[in-house]
C-alpha positions as CSV (number, residue, x, y, z in Angstrom):
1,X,-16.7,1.8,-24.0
2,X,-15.4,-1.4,-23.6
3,X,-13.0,-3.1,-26.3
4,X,-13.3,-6.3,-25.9
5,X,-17.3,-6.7,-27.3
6,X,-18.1,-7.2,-23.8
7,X,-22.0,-7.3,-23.2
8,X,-22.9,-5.9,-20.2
9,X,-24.7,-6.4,-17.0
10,X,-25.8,-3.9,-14.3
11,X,-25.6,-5.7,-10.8
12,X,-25.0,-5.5,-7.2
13,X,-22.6,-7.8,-6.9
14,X,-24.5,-10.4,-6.5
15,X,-22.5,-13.7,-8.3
16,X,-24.5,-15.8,-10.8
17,X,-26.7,-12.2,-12.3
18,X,-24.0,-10.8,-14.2
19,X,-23.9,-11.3,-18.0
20,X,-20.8,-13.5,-19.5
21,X,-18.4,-11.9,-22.0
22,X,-18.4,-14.2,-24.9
23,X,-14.8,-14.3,-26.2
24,X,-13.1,-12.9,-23.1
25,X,-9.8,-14.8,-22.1
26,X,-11.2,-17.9,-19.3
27,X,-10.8,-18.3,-16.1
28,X,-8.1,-21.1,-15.5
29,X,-9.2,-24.4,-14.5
30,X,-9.1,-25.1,-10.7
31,X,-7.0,-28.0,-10.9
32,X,-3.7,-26.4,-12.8
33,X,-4.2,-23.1,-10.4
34,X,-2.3,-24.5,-7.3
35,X,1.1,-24.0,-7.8
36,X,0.3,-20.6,-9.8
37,X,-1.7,-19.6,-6.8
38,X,1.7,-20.9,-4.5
39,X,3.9,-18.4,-6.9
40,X,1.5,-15.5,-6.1
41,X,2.0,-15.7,-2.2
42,X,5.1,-16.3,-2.4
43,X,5.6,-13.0,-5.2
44,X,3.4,-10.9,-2.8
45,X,5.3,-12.1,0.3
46,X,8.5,-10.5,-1.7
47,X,7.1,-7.5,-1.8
48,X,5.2,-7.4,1.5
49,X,8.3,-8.4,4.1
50,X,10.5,-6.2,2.2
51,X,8.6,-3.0,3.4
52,X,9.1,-4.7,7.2
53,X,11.9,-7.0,7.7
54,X,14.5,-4.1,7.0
55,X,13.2,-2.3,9.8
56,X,14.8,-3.8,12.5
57,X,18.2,-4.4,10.8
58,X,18.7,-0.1,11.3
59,X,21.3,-0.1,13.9
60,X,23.3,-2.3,12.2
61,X,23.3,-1.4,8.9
62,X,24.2,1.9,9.8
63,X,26.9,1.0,12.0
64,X,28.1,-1.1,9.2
65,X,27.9,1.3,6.0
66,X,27.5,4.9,8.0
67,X,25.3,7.2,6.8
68,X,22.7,7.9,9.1
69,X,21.4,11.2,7.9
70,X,19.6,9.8,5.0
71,X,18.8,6.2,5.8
72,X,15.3,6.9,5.7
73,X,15.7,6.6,1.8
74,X,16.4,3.2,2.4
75,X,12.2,3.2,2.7
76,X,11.5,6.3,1.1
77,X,13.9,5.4,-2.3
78,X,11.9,1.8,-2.6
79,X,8.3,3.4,-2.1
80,X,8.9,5.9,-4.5
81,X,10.0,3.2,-7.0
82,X,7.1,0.8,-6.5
83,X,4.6,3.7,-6.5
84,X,5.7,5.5,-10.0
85,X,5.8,2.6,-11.6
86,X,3.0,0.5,-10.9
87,X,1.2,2.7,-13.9
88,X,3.3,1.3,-16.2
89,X,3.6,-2.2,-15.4
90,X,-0.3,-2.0,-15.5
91,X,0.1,-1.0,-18.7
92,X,2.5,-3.4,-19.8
93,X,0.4,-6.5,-18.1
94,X,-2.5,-5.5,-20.9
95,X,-0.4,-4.8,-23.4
96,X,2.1,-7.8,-23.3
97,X,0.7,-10.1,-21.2
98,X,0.8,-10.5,-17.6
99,X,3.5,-13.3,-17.5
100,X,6.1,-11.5,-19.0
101,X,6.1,-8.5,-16.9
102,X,5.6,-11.2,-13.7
103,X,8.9,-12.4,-14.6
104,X,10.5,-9.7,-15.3
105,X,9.4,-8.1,-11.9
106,X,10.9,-11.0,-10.0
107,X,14.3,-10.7,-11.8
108,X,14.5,-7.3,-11.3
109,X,13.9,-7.6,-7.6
110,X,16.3,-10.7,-7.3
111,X,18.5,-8.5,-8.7
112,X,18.1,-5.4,-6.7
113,X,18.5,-7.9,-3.5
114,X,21.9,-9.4,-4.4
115,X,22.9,-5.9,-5.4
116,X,21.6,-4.9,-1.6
117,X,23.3,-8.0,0.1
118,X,26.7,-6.4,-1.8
119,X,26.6,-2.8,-1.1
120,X,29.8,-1.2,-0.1
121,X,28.3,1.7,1.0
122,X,24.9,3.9,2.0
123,X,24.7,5.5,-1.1
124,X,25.1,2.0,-2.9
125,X,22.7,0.2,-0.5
126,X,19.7,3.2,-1.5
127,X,20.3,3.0,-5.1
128,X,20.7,-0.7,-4.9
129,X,17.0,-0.6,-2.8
130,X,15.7,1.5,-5.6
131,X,16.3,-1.1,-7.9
132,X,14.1,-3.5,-5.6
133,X,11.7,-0.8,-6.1
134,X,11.4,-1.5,-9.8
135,X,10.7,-5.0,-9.4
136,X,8.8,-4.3,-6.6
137,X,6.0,-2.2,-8.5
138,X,5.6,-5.4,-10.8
139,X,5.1,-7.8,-8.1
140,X,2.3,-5.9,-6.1
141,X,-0.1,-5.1,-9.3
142,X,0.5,-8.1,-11.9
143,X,-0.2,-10.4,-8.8
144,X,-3.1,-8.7,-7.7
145,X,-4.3,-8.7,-11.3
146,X,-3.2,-12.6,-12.2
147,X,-5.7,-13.1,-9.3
148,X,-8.2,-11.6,-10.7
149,X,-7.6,-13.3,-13.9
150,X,-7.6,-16.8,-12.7
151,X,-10.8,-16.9,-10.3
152,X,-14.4,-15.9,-10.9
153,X,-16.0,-13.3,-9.6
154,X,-18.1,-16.3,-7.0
155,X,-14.4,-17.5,-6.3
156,X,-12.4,-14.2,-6.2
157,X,-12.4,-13.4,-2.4
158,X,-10.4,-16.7,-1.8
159,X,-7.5,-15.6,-3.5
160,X,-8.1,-12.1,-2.1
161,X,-7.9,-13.7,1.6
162,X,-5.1,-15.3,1.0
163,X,-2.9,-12.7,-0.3
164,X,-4.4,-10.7,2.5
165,X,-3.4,-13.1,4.9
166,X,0.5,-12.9,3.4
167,X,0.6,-9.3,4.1
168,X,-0.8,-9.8,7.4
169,X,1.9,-12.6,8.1
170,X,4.3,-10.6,7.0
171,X,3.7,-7.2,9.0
172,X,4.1,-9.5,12.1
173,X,7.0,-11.7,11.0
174,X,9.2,-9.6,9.1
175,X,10.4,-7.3,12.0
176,X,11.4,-9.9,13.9
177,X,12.9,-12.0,10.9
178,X,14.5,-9.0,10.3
179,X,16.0,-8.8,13.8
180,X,17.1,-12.3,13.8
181,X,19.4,-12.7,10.8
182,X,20.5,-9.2,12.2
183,X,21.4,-10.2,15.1
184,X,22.7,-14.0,14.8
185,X,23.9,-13.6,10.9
186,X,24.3,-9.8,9.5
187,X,22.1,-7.8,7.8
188,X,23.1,-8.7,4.4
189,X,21.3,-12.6,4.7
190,X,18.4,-9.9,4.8
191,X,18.1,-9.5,1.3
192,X,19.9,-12.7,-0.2
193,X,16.6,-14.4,2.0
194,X,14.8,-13.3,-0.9
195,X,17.0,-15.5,-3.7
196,X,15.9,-18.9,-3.2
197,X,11.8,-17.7,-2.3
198,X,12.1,-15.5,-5.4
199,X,13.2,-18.5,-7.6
200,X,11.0,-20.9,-6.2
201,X,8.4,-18.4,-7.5
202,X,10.1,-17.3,-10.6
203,X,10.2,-21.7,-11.6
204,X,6.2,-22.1,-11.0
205,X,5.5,-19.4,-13.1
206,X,7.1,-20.1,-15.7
207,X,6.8,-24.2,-15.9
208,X,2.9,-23.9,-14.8
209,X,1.7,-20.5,-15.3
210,X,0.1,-20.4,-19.1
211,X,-1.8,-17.6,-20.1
212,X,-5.3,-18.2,-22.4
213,X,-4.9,-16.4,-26.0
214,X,-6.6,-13.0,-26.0
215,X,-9.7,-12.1,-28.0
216,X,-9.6,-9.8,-31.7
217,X,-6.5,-10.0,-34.4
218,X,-2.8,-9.9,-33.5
219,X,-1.8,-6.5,-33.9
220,X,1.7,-5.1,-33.2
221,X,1.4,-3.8,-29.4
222,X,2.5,0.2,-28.9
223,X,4.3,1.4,-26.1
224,X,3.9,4.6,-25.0
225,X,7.4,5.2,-23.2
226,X,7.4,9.1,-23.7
227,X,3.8,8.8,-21.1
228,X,5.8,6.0,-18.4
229,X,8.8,8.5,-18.3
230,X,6.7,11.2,-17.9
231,X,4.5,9.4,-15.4
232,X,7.9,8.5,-13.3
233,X,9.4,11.9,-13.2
234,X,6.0,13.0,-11.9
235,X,5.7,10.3,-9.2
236,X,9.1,10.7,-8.3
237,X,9.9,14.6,-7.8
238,X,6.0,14.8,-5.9
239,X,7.0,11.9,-3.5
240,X,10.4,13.3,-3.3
241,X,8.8,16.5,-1.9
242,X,6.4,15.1,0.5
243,X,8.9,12.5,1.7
244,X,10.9,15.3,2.5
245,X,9.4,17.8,2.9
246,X,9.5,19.1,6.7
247,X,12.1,16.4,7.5
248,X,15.1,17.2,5.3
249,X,14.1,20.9,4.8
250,X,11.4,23.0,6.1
251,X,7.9,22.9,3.8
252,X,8.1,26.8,2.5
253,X,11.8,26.0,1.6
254,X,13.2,26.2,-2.0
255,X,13.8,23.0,-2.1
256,X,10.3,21.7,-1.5
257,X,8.6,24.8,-3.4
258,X,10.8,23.5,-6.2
259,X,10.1,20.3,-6.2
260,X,6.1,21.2,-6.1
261,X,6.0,23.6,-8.7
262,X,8.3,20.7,-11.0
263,X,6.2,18.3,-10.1
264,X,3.2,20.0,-11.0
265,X,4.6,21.2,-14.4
266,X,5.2,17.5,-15.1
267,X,2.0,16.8,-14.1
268,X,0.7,19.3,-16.9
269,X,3.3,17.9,-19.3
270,X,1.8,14.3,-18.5
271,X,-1.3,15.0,-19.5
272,X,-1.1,16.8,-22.7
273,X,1.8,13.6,-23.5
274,X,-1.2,11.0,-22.3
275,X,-4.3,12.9,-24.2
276,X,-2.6,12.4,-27.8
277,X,-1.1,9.1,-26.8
278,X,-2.2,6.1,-28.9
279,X,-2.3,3.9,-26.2
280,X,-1.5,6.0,-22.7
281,X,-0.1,4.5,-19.4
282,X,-2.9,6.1,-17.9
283,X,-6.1,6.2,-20.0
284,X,-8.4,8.8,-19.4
285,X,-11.3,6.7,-19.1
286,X,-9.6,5.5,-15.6
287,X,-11.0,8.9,-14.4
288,X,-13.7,9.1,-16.7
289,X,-15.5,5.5,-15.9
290,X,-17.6,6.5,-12.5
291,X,-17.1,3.1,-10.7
292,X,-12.9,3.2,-11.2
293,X,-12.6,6.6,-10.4
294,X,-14.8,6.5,-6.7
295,X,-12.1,3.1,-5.7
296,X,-9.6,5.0,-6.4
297,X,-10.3,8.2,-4.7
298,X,-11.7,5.9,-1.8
299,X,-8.5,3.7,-1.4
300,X,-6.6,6.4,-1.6
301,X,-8.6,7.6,1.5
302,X,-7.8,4.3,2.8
303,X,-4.0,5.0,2.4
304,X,-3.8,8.4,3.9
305,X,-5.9,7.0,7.3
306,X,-3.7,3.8,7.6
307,X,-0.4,6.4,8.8
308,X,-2.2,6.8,11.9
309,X,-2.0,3.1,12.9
310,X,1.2,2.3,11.3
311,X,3.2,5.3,11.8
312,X,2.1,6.8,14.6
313,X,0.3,4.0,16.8
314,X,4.1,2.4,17.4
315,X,5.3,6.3,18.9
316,X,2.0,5.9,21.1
317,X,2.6,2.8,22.5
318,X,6.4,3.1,23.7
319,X,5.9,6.9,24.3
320,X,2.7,7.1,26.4
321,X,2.0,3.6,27.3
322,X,5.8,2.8,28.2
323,X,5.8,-0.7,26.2
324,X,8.6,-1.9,24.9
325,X,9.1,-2.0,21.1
326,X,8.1,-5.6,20.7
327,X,5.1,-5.0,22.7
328,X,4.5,-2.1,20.9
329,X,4.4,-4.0,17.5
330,X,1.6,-6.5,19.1
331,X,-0.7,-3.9,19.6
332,X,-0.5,-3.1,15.9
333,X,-0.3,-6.4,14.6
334,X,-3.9,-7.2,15.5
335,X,-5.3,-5.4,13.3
336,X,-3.4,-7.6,10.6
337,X,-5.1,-10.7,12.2
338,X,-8.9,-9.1,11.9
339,X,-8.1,-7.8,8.1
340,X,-7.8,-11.3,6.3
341,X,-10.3,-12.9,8.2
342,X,-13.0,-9.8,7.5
343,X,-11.9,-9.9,4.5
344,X,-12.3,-13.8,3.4
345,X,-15.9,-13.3,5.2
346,X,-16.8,-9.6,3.4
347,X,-18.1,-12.2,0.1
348,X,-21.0,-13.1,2.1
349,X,-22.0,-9.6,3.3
350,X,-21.2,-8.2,-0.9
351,X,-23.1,-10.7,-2.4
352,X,-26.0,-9.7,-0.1
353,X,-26.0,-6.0,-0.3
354,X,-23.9,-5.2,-3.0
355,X,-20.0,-3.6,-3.6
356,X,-20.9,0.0,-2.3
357,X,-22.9,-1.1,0.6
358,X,-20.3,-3.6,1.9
359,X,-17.6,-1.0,1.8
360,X,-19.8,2.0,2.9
361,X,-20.5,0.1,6.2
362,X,-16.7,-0.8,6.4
363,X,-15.5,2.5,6.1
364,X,-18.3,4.2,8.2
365,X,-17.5,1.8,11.2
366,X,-13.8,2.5,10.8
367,X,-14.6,6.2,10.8
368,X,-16.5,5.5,14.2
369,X,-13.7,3.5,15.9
370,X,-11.1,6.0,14.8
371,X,-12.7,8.8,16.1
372,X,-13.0,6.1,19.6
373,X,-9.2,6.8,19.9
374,X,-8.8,9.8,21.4
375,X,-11.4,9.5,24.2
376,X,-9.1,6.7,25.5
377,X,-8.3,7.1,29.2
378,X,-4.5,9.1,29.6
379,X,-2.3,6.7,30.3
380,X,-4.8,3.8,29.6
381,X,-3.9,0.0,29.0
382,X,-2.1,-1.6,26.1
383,X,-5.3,-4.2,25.6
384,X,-7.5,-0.7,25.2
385,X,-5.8,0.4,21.3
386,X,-5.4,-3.4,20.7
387,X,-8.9,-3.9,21.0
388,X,-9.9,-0.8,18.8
389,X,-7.0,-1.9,15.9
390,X,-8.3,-5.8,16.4
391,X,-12.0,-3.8,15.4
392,X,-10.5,-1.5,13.1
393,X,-8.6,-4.6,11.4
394,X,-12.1,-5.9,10.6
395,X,-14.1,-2.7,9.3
396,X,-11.2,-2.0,6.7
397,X,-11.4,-5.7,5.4
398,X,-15.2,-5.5,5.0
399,X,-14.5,-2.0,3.1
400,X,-11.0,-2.6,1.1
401,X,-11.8,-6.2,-0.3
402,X,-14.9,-5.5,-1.9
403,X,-13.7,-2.1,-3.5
404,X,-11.2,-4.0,-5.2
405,X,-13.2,-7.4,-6.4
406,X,-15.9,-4.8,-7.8
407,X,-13.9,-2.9,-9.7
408,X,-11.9,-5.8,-11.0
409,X,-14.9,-7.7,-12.3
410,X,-16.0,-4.1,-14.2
411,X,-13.3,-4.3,-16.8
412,X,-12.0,-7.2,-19.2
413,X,-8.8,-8.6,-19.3
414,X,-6.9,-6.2,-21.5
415,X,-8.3,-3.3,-18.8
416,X,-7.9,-4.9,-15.6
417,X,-4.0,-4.5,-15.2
418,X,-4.8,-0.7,-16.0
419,X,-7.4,-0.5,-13.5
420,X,-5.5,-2.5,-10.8
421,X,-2.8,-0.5,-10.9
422,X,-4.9,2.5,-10.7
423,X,-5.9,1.4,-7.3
424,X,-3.2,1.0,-6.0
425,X,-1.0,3.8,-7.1
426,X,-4.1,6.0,-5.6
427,X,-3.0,4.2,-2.4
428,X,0.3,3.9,-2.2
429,X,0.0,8.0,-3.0
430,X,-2.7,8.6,-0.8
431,X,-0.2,7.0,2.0
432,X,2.7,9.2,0.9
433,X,0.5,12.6,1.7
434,X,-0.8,10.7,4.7
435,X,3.0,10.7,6.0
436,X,3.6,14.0,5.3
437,X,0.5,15.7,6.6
438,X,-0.2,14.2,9.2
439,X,3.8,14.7,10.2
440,X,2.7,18.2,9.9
441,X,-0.5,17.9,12.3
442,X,1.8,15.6,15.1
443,X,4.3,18.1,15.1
444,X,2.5,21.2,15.2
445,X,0.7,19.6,17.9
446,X,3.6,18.8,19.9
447,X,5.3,22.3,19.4
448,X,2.1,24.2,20.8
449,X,2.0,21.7,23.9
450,X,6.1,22.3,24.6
451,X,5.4,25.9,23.7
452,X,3.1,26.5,26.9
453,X,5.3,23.9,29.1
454,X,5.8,24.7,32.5
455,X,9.1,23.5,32.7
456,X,12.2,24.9,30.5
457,X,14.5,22.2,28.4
458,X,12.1,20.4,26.9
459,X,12.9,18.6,23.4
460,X,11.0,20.2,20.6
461,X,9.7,18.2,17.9
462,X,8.2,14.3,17.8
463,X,11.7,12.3,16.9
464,X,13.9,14.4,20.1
465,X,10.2,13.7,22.7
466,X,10.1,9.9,22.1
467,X,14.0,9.6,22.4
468,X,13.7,11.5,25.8
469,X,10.8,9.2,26.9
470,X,13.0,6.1,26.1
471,X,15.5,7.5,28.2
472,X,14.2,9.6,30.8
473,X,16.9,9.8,33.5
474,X,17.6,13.5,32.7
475,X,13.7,14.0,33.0
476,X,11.5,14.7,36.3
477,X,8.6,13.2,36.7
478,X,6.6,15.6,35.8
479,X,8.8,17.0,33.0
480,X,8.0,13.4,31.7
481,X,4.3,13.0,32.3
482,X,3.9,16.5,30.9
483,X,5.7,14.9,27.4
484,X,3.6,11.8,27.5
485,X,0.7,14.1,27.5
486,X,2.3,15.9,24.8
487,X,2.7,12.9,23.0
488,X,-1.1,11.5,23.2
489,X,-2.6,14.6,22.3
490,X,-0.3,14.9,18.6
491,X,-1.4,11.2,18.2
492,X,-5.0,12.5,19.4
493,X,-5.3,14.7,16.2
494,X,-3.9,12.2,13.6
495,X,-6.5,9.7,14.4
496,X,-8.9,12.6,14.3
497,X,-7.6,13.5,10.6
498,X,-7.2,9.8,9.6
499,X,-11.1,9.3,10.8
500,X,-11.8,12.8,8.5
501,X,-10.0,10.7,5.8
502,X,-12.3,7.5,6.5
503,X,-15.4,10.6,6.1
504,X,-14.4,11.9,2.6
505,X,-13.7,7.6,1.4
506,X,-17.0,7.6,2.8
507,X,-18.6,10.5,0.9
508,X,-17.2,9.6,-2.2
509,X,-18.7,6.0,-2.0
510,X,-22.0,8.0,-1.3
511,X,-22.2,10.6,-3.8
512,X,-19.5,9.4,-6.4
513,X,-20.1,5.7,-6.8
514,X,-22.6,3.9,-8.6
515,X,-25.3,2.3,-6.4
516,X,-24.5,-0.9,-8.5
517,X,-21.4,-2.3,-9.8
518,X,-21.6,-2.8,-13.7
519,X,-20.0,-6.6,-13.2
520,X,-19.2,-8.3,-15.9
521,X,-18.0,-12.2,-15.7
522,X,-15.8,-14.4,-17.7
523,X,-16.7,-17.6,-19.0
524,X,-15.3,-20.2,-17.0
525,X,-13.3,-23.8,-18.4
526,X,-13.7,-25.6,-15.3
């Protein structure tokens, strides 16, 4: 099962029970980790501000280049590339080496931000983010997998924490770095910000970053390109439909039904390609292997309930609340505060009581405060859903972190950039149908309250009621408190579907996952 001559240990979790894996590639010694560590956050904070900092810098980038109408590719174009192609660079970390694709990743992205900082036009400036995109993918799952690789299982929350801690950092600070250089320089020192942190990075890895020789004879590594292309063309005409889908063109359109029937004939395609592939981008014993397959159907859980918060949480707060959009971003950005630190903590609750038990009380009590949101009072304070995202901050640390140190120590080195990138494609997808169904629930929400208004010349869909709520001197006042209304009770029934998503994460830890992690632990040099 495993290939690496692994023997193995059934246990909870608990550090110091498992069995070592005579032969298995080291941990590296703690005193030569530090600057590979200092590349790793600053990697990760690469690919975490870019999803934020850009934000802000909207208004002027479009007054600059034009093209409004499809700016929202500007985050739709780089999530699709990071999502179909964190397979492959999975694949590529175990079949190459994890350095190699690490550096690769960074030039790539270095190069996509130049190209971004240079872009004459829209179009240029989405295929130019695209590009980001492909460095991107490598950035989020060789780092998550290097740290696996270079701690312990006793040791592995610290790194966890602190990459945690960059995402949180970066959720807070990249709008309003973002608005800044927007503001006081141009948009364009948005991207070329990324040059010198990138190199910085790109120098520690390769002066201090040394990877330990692999286990078993040197044989010729085969690539199984026909499976990556197949795997992007899947990724991308799915995620192309439910990006979309309901925005660009209605949902029972031809262009959407198109784009779901392709995608689910490359789907087929993929797996006959993958089934009589050598070595395949995506193994089936990713699906096959009980313990990998219950993270990844549970994180992808996690993905589709984080729209609600993220997406939707923002609308709330300026729409019914009336805060402006910096206030607005506080009462989201404590939730990033809570994560890291319930995180960094969740290694003495896991080593207690085990993988599955850690993350099933972490995702039960973030099924409880979700379903908390909607009895808030109408029009409420903003301290009331900052309290419950500060709580719900904490309950997904406690159920995320241990998910993905358990599944990490279950697989050897020349599996674990497979499996982490198996987690978090099932995410980063899982958030993609989050956007678009829960779109779907907001909206037909909102229609059915403006349907049975009792006041004629109402705006009709989610985008056109906050917009009128921003502005409301063509509103009454009752025309406006009727849309507030309107507004809390489509955000109402997202939390109720993202706590409904928390539920299934939750049954699948129940009834899918192993009760105990089969951990197994590298031999250590220190």
């Amino acid at each position: 099962m495993h290939s690496e001559g692994i023997s193995v240990s059934v246990s909870d979790g608990t550090p110091g029970t498992e069995a070592a894996i005579p032969g298995a590639p080291p941990a590296a010694p703690a005193r030569g980790r530090g600057p590979v560590v200092a590349a790793l956050m600053m990697g990760m904070a690469l690919a975490a501000l870019d999803g934020t900092i850009v934000s802000t810098a909207v208004p002027q980038i479009v007054g600059d280049l034009g093209g409004f109408a499809v700016f929202s590719w500007l985050f739709s174009g780089y999530l699709l590339a990071v999502t179909v192609t964190l397979p492959v660079y999975g694949k590529l970390s175990d079949t190459f080496g994890r350095k190699p694709v690490l550096v690769a990743g960074v030039i790539v992205f270095l190069t996509g931000s130049v190209l971004c900082a240079f872009a004459w036009n829209m179009a240029a400036l989405i295929a130019f983010r695209i590009v980001q995109g492909l460095g991107g993918g490598a950035l989020q799952g060789t780092v998550q997998t290097i740290a696996a690789d270079l701690y312990p299982l006793k040791e592995r929350p610290r790194i966890q924490a602190k990459l945690s801690t960059v995402w949180a950092v970066s959720a807070v600070a990249g709008p309003a770095l973002g608005g800044l250089l927007a503001t006081y320089a141009d948009w364009r020192w948005i991207f070329l910000i990324n040059v010198p942190v990138g190199a910085v990075a790109l120098h520690l890895v390769v002066r201090h970053f040394t990877e330990p020789a692999r286990p078993g004879p040197a044989v010729r590594p085969r690539v199984d390109w026909a499976g990556a292309l197949c795997v992007f063309a899947t990724g991308a005409l799915l995620l192309t439909a439910l990006v979309q889908g309901g925005v660009a063109w209605p949902w029972l359109s031809a262009p959407s039904l198109a784009l779901l029937a392709g995608s689910a004939a490359l789907a087929a395609l993929t797996v006959y390609v993958e089934r009589r592939a050598a070595e395949p981008v995506i193994p089936g014993w990713v699906w096959r292997r009980r313990t990998i397959a219950a993270v990844n159907l549970a994180l992808g859980g996690l993905g589709l309930l984080m729209v609600a918060p993220t997406v939707f949480l923002p609308t709330y707060a300026q729409s019914v609340l009336g805060l402006n959009p910096t206030a607005a971003g506080f009462v989201l950005s404590v939730m990033t505060l809570s994560w890291p630190l319930s995180a960094a903590l969740s290694s003495r609750v896991y080593t207690r009581i085990g993988f599955r038990n850690t993350a099933i009380t972490g995702i039960s009590l973030a099924a409880l405060i979700l379903l908390a949101f909607p009895l808030l009072p109408f029009p409420g304070r903003a301290w009331q859903p900052a309290l419950l995202m500060l709580l719900l901050g904490g309950a997904l640390g406690l159920f995320q972190l241990p998910l993905i140190v358990g599944v990490q120590s279950t697989v050897g080195w020349s599996e674990r950039g497979t499996t982490t990138a198996s987690v978090l494609f099932c995410r980063q997808v899982g958030q993609s149908v989050g956007a678009a169904l829960f779109g779907a629930v907001a909206n037909t929400t909102l229609a059915a309250r403006l349907g049975h208004a009792p006041m004629p010349g109402l705006p009709g869909d989610l985008d056109s009621v906050s917009h009128a709520l921003r502005h409301p001197a063509d509103l009454t006042g009752d025309a406006a408190d009727y849309l507030r209304r309107a507004v809390a009770s489509a955000v109402d029934h997202v939390y109720l579907g993202a706590a409904a998503a928390a539920a299934l994460s939750l049954l699948v830890l129940l009834f899918l996952a192993p009760r105990r992690f089969p951990v197994l632990t590298e031999q250590s040099e220190e």
